[in-house]
N, C-alpha and C positions, 0 to 999 in steps of 0.2 A: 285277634284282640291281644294284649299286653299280658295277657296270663297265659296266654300258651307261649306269647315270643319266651317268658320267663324257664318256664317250662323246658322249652328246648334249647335253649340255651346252657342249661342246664343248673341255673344258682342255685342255691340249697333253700332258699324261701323266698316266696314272694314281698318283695320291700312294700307292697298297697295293704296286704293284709295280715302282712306277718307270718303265713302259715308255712312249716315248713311242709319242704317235698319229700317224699316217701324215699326216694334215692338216697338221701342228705347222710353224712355219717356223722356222727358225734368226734368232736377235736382229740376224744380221750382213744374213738374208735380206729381214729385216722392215724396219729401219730403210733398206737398198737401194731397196726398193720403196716404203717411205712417199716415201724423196727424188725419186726418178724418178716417182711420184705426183704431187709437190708442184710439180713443176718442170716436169713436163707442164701442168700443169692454171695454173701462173703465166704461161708461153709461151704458149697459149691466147688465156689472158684478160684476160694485160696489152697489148698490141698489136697494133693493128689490123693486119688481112690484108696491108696494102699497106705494112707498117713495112719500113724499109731495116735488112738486116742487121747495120751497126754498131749501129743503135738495138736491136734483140735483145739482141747479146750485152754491152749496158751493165751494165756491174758486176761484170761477170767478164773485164775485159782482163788482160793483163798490169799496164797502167799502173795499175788498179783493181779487184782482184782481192778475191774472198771470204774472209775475217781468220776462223780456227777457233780459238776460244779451248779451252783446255785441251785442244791437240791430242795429246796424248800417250797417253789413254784410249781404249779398246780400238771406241768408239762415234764418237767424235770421228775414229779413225783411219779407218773405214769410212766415214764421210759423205764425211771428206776424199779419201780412194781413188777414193771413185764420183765425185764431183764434177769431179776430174781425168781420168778415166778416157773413153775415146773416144765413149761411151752421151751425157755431160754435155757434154764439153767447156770446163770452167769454170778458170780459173786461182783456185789458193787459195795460202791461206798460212797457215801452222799456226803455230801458239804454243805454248810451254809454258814453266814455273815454271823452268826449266833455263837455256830456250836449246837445248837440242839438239835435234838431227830425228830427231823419231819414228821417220823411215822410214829412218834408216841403216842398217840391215842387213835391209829388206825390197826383197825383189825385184820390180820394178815392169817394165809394159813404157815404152819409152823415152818414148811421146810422153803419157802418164800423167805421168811422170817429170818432163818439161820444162815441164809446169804446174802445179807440187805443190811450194810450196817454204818453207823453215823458216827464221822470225825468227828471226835469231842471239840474240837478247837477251832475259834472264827475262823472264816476263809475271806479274803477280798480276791476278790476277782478280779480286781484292775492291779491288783502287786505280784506280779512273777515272783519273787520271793517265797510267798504265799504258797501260789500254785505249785514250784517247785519244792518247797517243803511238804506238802502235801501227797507230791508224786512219793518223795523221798520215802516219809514217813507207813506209806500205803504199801511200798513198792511197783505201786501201778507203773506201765512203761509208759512215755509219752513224750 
């Protein structure tokens, strides 16, 4: 029958009844684990066994931290979460069309908190200008 083709096929819910399948990961679960994937597997493979610690965490200091363009969006907001988050360790810095921070009224734990932090200043995303003023300003490399 149509619900087991669904089934093994593997969709994340049935399109007749809507219910999802037990497999199914949530977009916040999925994108969490592609990053913690990606970042595993760059740790890995970018330096050798015997790399000094500051060379590890190059490009995510404070002084040079990872630039989240149009951080305001609900995906953007979760990369940036995890990335700050004690799993990553990474300092970011979110942008948006605004200027304000995404995360002002979400509740984070502190040391999340103290490397997650919002460019005061609009960003367009379609002006290099922009962007490159941004990197400037942040010092992120890119």
């Amino acid at each position: 029958n149509d619900h087991n083709d669904i089934e093994k096929k593997g969709y994340p819910f049935d399109p007749k009844t809507e219910e999802r399948n037990s497999f199914s990961l949530t977009r916040r679960d999925a994108f969490s684990l592609a990053i913690a994937t990606a970042s595993s597997v760059n740790m890995l493979t970018s330096f050798p066994s015997s790399a000094p610690a500051s060379d590890v965490e190059a490009g995510s200091t404070a002084e040079s931290p990872i630039v989240i363009l149009g951080g305001s969006g609900r995906t953007a907001m979760a990369v940036a979460e995890f990335l700050a988050s004690p799993q990553a360790s990474r300092y970011v810095v979110t942008t948006t069309r605004t200027g304000r921070d995404p995360f002002q009224i979400v509740r984070l734990p502190a040391e999340t908190k103290q490397r997650l932090i919002a460019y005061e200043n609009p960003v367009n995303v379609r002006d290099v200008d922009s962007i490159r003023r941004v990197l400037k300003e942040t010092g992120a490399k890119g």
